[in-house]
N, C-alpha and C positions, 0 to 999 in steps of 0.2 A: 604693545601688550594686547593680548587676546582675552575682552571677557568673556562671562562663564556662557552667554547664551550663545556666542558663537563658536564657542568651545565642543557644546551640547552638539549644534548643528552639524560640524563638523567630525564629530564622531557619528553623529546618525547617517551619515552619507559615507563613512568609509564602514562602516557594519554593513548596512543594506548594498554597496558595492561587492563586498566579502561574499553576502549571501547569494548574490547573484553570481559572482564566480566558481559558487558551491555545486556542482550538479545534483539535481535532487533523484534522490534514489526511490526505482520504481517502486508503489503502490502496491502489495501483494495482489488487490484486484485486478489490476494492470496488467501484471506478469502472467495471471492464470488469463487475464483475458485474450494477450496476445499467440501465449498455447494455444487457446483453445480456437480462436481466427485461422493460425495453425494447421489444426487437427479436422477442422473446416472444410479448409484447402484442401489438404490432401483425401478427406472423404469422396469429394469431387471428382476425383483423379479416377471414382472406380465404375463410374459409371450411373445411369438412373438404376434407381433401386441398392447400390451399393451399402455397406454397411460399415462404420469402424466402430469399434470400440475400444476406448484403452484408460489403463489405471497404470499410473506409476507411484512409486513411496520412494522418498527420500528418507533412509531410516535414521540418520543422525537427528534430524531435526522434526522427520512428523510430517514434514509437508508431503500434499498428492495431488498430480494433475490424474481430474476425469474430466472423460470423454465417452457418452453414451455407458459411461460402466457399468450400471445395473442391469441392461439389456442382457437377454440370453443368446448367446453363441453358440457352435457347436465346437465340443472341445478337443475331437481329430485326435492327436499321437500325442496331443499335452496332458493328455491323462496319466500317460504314464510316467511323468515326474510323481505323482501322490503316490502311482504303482510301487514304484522303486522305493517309496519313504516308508512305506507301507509294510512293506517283503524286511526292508531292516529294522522296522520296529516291533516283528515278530520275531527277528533274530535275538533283538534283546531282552526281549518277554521268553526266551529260551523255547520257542515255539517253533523254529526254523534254524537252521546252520547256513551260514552261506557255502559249505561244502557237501552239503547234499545235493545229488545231482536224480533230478529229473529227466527223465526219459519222453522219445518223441520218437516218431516213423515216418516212412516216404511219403504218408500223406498230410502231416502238419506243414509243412513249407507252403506261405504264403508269398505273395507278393513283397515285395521290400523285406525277405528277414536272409539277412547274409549271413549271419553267424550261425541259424539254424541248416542253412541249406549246407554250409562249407561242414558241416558238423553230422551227415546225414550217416557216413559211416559207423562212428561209435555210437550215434544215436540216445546221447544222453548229454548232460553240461550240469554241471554246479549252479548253484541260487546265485553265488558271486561274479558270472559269467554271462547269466542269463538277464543280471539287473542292468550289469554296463552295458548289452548289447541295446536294448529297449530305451536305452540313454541316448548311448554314444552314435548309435547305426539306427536309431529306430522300427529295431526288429521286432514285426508285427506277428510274428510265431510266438518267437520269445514271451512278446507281452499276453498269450493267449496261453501258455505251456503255466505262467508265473501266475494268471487270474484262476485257471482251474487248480492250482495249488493250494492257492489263499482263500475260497470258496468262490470265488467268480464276482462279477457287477456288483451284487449287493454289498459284499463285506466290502471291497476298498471305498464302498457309499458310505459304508457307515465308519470305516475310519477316516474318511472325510469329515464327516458329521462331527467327530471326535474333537475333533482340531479347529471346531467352532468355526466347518465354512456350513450354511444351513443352505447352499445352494448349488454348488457344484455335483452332479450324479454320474454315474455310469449307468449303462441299463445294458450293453450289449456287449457283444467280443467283439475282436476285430475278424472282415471287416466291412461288417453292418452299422457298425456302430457310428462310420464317416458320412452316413447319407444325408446329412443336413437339409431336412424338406423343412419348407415351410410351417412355423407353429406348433412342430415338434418338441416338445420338453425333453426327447431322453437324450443322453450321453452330453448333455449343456451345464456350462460355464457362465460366470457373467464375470468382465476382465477384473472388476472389482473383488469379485472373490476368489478367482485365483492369484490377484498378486499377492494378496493377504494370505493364502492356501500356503503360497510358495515362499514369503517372507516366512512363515512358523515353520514351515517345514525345514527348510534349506540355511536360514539362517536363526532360525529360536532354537528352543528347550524337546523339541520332540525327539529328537536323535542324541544322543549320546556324541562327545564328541570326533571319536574314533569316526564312527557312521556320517556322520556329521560331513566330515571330513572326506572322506570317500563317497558321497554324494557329490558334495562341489565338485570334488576331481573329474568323476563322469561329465556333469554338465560340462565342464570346460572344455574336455575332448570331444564332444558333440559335433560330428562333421555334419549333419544336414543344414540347407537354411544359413549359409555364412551369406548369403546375400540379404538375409532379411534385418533385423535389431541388430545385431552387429554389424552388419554394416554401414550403419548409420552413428556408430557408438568412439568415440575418439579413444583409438588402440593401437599402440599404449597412449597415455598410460591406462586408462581404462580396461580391466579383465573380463572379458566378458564370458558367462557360462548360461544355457539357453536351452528349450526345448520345444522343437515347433511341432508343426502339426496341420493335414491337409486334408481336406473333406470337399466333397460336393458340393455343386452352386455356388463355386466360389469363397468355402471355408479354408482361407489361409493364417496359419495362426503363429503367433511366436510368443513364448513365456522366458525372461532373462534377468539373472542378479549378475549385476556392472559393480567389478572392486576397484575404487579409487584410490589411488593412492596419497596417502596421511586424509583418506574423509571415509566415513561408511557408505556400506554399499545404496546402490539403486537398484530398487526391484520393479520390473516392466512387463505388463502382459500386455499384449496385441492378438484385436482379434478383428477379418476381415469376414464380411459374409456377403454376398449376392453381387448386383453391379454386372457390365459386360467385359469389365477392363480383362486381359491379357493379364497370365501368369508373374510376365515383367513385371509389369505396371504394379501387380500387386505384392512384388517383392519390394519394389522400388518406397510403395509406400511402407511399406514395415519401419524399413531406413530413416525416411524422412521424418517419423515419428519416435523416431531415437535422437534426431539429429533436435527435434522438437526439444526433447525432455534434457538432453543433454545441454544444451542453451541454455535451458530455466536451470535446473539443478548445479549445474559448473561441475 
């Protein structure tokens, strides 16, 4: 017969056995700590002076890895994700049509705008033509034809401003606007408030859902930059829709909402600046920094 104090004993040694066969589940300081060792690493990758910055949100739950977030970047073609929010929330203020068509000549073709140059003949394109190209192709015409529309830098500043980022600006066209020197405040971002920028825009209350919707679509067809956050993004099941962006001194930049399936989306900006690394190297990190947040988020 077993008395009670050896009874006791022997229940306390098959508990504290139990609890030791329990794995204990990481520490959230833990988790961000090991991102952020992470995000470390791959800073390293771009050389003396290199820069990263990045913000992710986990929108089900709230959670956010940063890294250098608040710093100023320069924000290259990923401006023109707010452009595009921008041009269809004048559509719904009945201030614009996406079938009006804006007119251009043999000398708006910039560098990088394929839509405008293939388009030189008729010499005109619709608002709805002109916002996928600046998306999907990152046509640097297009986004110059659509900011002298909308009143230029200023106004999509201040519908930035609108949408409670108190930090994100434009100040130039393209393409003045990439020169990323040193100390510069204009045409800068900081990753923390574009992911926020682009979480309200892309997936909150600014756009109506129709618009809404036809936003996402362009990000998803977005061909630049599949070497950068998507490719570090586990696809499928993961959706990935993205808008990068590339400037001087080494400003490579990527902005992406990742849809899971049965979980809410992840929204990721990535921003590289300075360093000696190779264009590789610095695509490679974009990835690695996806492959970061996808780890911690699941």
């Amino acid at each position: 017969m077993i008395d009670r104090r050896t009874f006791i004993a022997a229940a306390a040694l098959t508990l504290a056995a139990g609890c030791r066969a329990a794995p204990r589940a990481p520490a959230p300081d833990d988790v961000a700590r090991k991102a952020a060792l992470g995000f470390e690493a791959i800073r390293a990758t771009l050389g003396r002076g290199g820069r990263l910055g990045v913000a992710a949100i986990d929108v089900g739950s709230g959670r956010e890895l940063r890294f250098d977030a608040n710093s100023l970047y320069p924000l290259a073609s990923t401006f023109k994700l707010p452009l595009a929010a921008f041009v269809l929330a004048l559509v719904e203020q009945g201030k614009a049509s996406l079938d009006e068509e804006l007119p251009f000549g043999p000398d708006d073709p910039l560098d990088n705008s394929p839509t405008v140059a293939a388009n030189l003949a008729r010499g005109r394109l619709p608002l709805r033509q002109l916002c996928a190209a600046i998306i999907e192709v990152s046509d640097n015409s297009a986004a110059n034809i659509l900011l002298r529309r909308t009143g230029g830098p200023e106004a999509l500043t201040r519908f930035i401003r609108a949408q409670g980022d108190p930090v994100t600006r434009l100040d130039r066209f393209e393409m003045e606007l990439g020169s990323n020197l040193p100390g510069d405040p204009r045409d800068t971002t900081s990753p923390a408030a574009m992911a926020g920028l682009a979480r309200r825009i892309v997936l909150g209350g600014v756009l109506g859902e129709e618009n809404r919707t036809r936003l996402q679509t362009w990000l998803r067809k977005s061909v630049p930059g599949p070497d950068r956050l998507k490719a570090g993004l586990p696809s499928p099941p993961w959706l990935v829709g993205h808008k990068t962006g590339t400037a001087a001194n080494g400003g490579i930049n990527d902005v992406a909402i990742a849809w899971r399936s049965g979980k809410p989306p992840v929204v990721i900006a990535c921003y590289l600046s300075g360093g000696n690394a190779a264009p590789p190297v610095r695509f490679a990190a974009h990835a690695s920094v996806a492959r970061v947040v996808a780890e911690t988020f699941g």
